[in-house]
VEXMAR-136735 format. One record per residue (C-alpha): residue in three letters; y, x, z. Coordinates in steps of 0.02 Angstrom, whole numbers, plus 50000, padded with zeros to 5 digits. Layout:
VEXMAR-136735
ALAYXZ ...
END
This chain:
VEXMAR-136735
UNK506704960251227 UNK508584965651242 UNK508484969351414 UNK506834978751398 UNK507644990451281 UNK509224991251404 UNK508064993851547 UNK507265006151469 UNK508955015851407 UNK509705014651597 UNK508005020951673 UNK508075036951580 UNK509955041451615 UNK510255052551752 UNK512045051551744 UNK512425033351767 UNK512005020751907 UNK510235011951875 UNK510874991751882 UNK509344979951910 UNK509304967751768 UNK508464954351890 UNK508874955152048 UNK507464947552158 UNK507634935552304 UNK506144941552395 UNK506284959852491 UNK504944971152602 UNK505414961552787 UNK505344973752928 UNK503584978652986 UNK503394969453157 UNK502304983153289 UNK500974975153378 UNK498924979953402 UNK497634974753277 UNK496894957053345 UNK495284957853364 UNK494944977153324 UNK493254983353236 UNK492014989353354 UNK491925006753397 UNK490435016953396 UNK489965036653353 UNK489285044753198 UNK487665046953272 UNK487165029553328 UNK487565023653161 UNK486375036853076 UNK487695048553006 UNK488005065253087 UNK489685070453140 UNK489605086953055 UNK489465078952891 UNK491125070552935 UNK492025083852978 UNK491475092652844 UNK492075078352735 UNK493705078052815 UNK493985096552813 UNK493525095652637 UNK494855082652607 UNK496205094352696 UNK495795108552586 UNK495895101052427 UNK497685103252345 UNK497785090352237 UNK497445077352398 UNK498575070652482 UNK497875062552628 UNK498715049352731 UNK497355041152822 UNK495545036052819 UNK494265026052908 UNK492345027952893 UNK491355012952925 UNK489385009952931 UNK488624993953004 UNK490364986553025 UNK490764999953152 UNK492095010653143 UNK491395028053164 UNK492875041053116 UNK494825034453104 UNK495985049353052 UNK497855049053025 UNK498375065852923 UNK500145070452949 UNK501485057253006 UNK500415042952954 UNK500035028453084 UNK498635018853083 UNK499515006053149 UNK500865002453044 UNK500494992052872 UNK500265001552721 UNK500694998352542 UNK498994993452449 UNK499734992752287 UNK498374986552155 UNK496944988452283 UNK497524968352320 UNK496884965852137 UNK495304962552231 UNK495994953352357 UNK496474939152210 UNK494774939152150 UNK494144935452333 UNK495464918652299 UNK494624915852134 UNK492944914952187 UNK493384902452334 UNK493984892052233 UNK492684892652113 UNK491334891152266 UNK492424874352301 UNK492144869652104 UNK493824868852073 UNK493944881551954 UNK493044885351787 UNK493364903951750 UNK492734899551552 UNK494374888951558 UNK495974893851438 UNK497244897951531 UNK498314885251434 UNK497554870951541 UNK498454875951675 UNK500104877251599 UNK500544861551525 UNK502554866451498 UNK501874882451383 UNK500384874951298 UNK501014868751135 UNK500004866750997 UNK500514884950926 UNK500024892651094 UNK498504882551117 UNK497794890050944 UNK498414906650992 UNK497654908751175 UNK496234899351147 UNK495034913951199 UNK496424920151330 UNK495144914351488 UNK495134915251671 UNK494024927151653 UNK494654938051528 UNK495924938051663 UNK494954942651786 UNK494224959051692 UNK495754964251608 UNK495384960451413 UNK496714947751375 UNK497474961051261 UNK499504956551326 UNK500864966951310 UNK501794961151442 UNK501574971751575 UNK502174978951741 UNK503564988751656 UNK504284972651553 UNK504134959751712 UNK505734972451773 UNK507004964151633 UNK506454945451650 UNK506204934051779 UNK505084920751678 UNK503584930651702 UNK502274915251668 UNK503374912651494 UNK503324932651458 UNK501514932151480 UNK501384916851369 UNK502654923451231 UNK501924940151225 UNK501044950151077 UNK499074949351107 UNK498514965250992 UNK496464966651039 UNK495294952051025 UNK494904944651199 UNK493324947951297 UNK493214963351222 UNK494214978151263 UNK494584983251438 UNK496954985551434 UNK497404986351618 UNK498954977751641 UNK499254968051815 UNK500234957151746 UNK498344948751711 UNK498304948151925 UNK500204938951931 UNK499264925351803 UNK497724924251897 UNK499174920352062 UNK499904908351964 UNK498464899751932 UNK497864898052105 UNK499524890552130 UNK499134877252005 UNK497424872152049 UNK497684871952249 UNK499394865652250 UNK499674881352381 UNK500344900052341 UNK498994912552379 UNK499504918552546 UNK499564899252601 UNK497804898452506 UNK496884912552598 UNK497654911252764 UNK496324897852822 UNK494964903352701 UNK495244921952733 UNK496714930052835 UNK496174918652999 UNK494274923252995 UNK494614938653008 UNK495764937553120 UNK496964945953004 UNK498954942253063 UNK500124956353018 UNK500494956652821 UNK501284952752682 UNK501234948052485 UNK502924950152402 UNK503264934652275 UNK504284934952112 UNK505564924852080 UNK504444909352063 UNK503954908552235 UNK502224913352157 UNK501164931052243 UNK501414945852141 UNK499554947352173 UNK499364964052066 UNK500264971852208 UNK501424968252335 UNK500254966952478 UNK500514976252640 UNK499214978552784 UNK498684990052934 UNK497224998852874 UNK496084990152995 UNK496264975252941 UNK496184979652755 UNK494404987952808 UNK493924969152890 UNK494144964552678 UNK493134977152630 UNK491774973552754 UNK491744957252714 UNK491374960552526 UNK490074973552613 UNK489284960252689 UNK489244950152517 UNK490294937752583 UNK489874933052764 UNK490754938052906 UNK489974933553112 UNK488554926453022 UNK489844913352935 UNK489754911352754 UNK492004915152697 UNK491284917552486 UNK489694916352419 UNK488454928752387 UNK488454926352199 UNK490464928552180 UNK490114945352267 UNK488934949052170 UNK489794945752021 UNK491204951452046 UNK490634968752091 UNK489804969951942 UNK489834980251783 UNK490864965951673 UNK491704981151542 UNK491704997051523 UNK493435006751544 UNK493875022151463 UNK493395040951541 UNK495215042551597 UNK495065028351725 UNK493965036251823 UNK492085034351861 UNK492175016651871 UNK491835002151755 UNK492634985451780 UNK492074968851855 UNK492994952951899 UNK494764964251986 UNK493304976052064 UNK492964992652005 UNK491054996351992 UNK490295012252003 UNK489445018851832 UNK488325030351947 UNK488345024952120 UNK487845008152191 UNK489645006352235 UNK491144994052213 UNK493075000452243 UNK494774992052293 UNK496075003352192 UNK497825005952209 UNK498855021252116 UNK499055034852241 UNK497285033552330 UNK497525018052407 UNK495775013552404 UNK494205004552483 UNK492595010952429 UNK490965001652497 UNK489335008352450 UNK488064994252446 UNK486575004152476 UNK486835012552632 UNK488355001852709 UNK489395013052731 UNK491425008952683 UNK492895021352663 UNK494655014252678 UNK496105025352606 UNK497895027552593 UNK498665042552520 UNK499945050752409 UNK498955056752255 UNK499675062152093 UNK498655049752029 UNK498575031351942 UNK496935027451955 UNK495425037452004 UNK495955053251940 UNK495595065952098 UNK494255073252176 UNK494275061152319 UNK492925052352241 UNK491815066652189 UNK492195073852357 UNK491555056652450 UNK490235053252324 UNK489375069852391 UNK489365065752566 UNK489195045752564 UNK488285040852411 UNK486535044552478 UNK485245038552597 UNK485595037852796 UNK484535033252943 UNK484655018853064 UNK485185030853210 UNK485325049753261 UNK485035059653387 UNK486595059653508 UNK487555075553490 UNK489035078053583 UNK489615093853558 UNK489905089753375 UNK490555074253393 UNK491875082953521 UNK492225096353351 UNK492585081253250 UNK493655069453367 UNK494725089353397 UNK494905091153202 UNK495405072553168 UNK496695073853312 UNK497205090853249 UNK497595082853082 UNK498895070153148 UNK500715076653202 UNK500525062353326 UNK499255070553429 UNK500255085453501 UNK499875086253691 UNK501405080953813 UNK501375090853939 UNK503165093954049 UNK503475108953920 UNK503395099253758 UNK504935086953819 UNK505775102653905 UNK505645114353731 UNK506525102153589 UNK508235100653715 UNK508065120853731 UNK507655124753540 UNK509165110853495 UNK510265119553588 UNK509845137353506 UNK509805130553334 UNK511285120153351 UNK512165135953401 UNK511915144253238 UNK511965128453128 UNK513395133952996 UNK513295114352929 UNK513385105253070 UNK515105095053071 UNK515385099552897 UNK515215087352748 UNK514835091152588 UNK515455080052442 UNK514425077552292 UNK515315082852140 UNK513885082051995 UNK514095070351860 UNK512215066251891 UNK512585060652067 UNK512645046552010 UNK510755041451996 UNK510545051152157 UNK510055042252310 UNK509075043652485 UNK507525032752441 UNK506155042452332 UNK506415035552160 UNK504575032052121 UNK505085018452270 UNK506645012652201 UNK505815009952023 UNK504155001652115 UNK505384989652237 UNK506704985952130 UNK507914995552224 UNK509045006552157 UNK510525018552243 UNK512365016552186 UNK512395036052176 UNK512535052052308 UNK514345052052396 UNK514045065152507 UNK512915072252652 UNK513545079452838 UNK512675084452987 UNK513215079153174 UNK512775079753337 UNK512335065753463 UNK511455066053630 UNK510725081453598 UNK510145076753421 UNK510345083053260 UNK510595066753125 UNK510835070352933 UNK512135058252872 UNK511865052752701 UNK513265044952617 UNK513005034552435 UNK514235022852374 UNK513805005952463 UNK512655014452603 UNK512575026052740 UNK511285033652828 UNK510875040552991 UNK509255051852988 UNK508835056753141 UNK507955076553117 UNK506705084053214 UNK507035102953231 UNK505495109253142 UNK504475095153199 UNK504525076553135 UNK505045062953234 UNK505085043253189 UNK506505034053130 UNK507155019553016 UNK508405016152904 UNK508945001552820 UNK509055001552604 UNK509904985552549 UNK509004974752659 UNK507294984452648 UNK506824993652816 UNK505675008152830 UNK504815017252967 UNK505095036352916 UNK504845052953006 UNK506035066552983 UNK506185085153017 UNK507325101152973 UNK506945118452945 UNK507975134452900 UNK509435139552955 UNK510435150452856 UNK510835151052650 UNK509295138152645 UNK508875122152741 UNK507725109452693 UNK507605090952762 UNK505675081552758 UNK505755063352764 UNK503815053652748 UNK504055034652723 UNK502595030252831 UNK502215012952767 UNK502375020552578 UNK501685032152484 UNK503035042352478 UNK503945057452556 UNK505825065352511 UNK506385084352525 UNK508155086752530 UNK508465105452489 UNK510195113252546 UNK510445129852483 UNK512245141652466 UNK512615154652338 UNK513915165052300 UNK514835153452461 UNK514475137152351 UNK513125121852413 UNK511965115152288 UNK510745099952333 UNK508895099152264 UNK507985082552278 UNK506025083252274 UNK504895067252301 UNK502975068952308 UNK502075059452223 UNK503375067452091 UNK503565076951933 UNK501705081151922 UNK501135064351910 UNK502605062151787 UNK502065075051686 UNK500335069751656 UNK500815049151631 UNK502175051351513 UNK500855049151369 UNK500115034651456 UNK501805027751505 UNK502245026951333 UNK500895019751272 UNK500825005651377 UNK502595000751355 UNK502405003951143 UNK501134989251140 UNK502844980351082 UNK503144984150926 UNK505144981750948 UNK505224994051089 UNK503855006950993 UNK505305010950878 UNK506335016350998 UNK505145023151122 UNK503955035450966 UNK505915041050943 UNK506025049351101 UNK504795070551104 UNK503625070151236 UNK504535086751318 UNK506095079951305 UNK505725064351415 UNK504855077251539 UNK506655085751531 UNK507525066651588 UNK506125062051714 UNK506415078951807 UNK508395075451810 UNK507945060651880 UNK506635064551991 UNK507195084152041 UNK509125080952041 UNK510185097152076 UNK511865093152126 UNK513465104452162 UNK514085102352322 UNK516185104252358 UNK516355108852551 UNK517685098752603 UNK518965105352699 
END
């Protein structure tokens, strides 16, 4: 409880360096670019009974609504992909993080297992851990079930924050303060999903990902992801799981389907069922979904939803077949946005078998999706003539280039490349802002970004992105990167494709002196409206609630923007 409290403490203070009290052994690998085996079939709007009007009204919809922030999306119906948009510098091809949309992905594991009557989900959860189940535990988590697991009413407060200062997270879980009577009141809290991992452990002598790959992953011809593990070698299995967007739609299909996929039974109808039923209600801020076995069910819709914080999301809707599979950058947790009230309008209802071909709309919707993507710019002899020619007339005026500029804020020292929502989320925390330059190679512009045990080499597009990696501690990311301005203001856009996440680095001089703004997105708006939730979640300890009901909501709105909207003074070196 110590280091929860310390954790907590070094979190919240922008001037020191954030040091990890765990440090864990397993780290994002490299994402490994290759096709999707065995692709989805193809097919138009029309032929599947939906009119491509209605989707590019959807989409268009989508584009104009501020508080979305759209990555990518695929519309199924039948099993057929009919629409497949990437917005921005996402790639459909490159994995995504799912975050707690793999929730559902561990109740798929369940229900096998169940379906091979191995598993009782009216069993304690002390049966399967022997080295915790003395007698004082056994009396204690006697109603603490598999299945009040599996719909989030165990009542522990040992949750995601907390697993960050310990590395016992089965004896956390165990040891923890259970406040509401099981079975009873829906308290999200994946640390539920790491239990429910644990336990397939136990029963099939196999992690999860060993589990599923025969039962799951290899039926569908699924290859290219990966479930990050805690220290126990066990699946995080609340999140942690990356996949190309494709293949996470195969998942969703096959719960679609209710459970067979080429006319071959992978779970059984009932688990679907089941699983995608109402089990609890969930309070109004969650959303318009209840809760079934680590599915969301729709309170009015016929409708069952993979969820992860930020719109990752895959939302089939039984009666009409048709499936929507997300990733995005939301200010949101849950299912806060109008995403869903926005696809509820066009999807929820009634379509026929088959319409009428129509070409020329179906040629308006495959321009708009392509118009959406900064991947899609035509490459004629021009476009790979104009970047060398506009290099070489912004270079020319480029007062920075050559120049670096040392960091000299006391607050520098939280300060680092990777957004912090994604140093918090992987574990991974800068050393602290050293410095930034700008030079020249082979007719490219890089940003080099200098923190005290790193350096980085961002290659910049001159007002247009282009791809890139860079390497945090181990952890590589595909980003794309871009500069624009060129005088008393610059600022630098970096999108981590296979996150969530995107960085602004802000270079501005006044009064002949360089400051540095930070900005991430998702950022200080989604901040802003979880502090009370954030708080609450973490005070379900009563030894941290002392300190935490301490600490005015506005003044830990004040710390988070420090921390997530740094401005640092820059010292031109000379």
């Amino acid at each position: 409880m110590k280091n929860s409290i310390t954790m907590f403490k070094n979190l919240f203070d922008a001037d020191s360096v954030m040091v990890p009290l765990i440090s864990l052994k397993d780290h994002k690998p490299q994402f490994k670019e290759g096709r999707v085996t065995a692709p989805l079939e193809r097919s138009t709007p029309e032929a599947q009974g939906v009119g491509s009007d209605v989707i590019l009204n959807y989409l268009k919809e989508l584009k104009e609504e501020k508080s979305i922030n759209m990555h990518n999306i695929l519309i199924l119906k039948n099993g057929k992909i009919i629409s497949e948009t990437a917005f921005g510098n996402s790639d459909l091809s490159v994995w995504k993080m799912t975050f707690s949309a793999c929730k559902s992905v561990v109740s798929l594991a369940i229900g096998m297992l169940v379906d091979e009557g191995k598993l009782d989900i009216n069993a304690p959860i002390c049966d399967f851990f022997p080295e915790y189940a003395n007698p004082v535990y056994k009396i204690k988590l006697h109603d603490i079930t598999v299945k009040t697991l599996l719909t989030m009413t165990t009542g522990s407060s040992f949750n995601e924050f907390l697993c960050m200062s310990t590395n016992a997270w089965e004896q956390a879980f165990f040891k923890s303060a259970f406040s509401l009577k099981p079975g009873c009141t829906f308290n999200y809290n994946s640390l539920n999903t790491y239990m429910l991992s644990a336990i397939i452990k136990k029963v099939s002598g196999q992690t999860l990902t060993e589990y599923l790959k025969p039962r799951l992953f290899e039926p569908l011809e699924i290859t290219n992801y990966y479930f990050e593990k805690s220290n126990s070698d066990t699946e995080k299995g609340g999140w942690g799981l990356y996949i190309i967007p494709e293949d996470f739609a195969k998942i969703g299909q096959l719960v679609l389907n209710k459970g067979l996929w080429n006319a071959k039974r992978i779970i059984s109808e009932e688990w679907i069922n089941e699983a995608t039923s109402i089990q609890i209600a969930t309070p109004k801020q969650f959303g318009k979904y209840d809760y079934g076995y680590h599915f969301w069910s729709g309170r009015q819709t016929n409708s069952f939803l993979f969820n992860g914080m930020f719109g990752q999301n895959i939302l089939g809707y039984k009666d009409s077949g048709i499936l929507i599979v997300t990733n995005a950058g939301n200010d949101e947790l849950f299912q806060q946005s109008k995403f869903f009230e926005i696809t509820d309008k066009y999807f929820s209802g009634k379509f026929q078998k088959a319409l009428p071909k129509n070409n020329v709309a179906n040629r308006s919707l495959l321009k708009y999706s392509a118009h959406l993507s900064n991947g899609n710019v035509k490459k004629t002899f021009f476009y790979y003539l104009f970047p060398y020619r506009k290099y070489n007339l912004y270079i020319k005026n480029f007062e920075l280039l050559n120049k670096e500029l040392i960091a000299s804020s006391k607050n520098a020292a939280s300060v680092g490349l990777l957004p912090k929502l994604l140093q918090i989320i992987q574990n991974n925390y800068s050393k602290g802002l050293l410095s930034v330059s700008f030079y020249s190679k082979g007719k490219r512009l890089f940003l080099k970004y200098c923190e005290t045990d790193a350096q980085f080499a961002i290659p910049l597009g001159i007002g247009e992105f282009i791809r890139g990696e860079i390497d945090y501690h181990g952890e590589k990311y595909l980003i794309s990167s871009k500069i624009e301005g060129n005088s008393d203001i610059i600022t630098i856009y970096i999108d981590f494709i296979e996150t969530f996440s995107s960085r602004q680095i802000i270079i501005c001089k006044q009064d002949g002196a360089y400051k540095l703004l930070q900005k991430e997105s998702p950022g200080m708006l989604l901040i802003r409206e979880s502090v009370a939730l954030f708080k609450n979640s973490i005070s379900k300890n009563r030894i941290i609630e002392a300190a935490v009901n301490k600490i005015n909501d506005d003044f830990l709105i004040y710390k988070c923007e420090q921390i997530f909207e740094p401005l640092i003074e820059l010292s031109d070196k000379k």
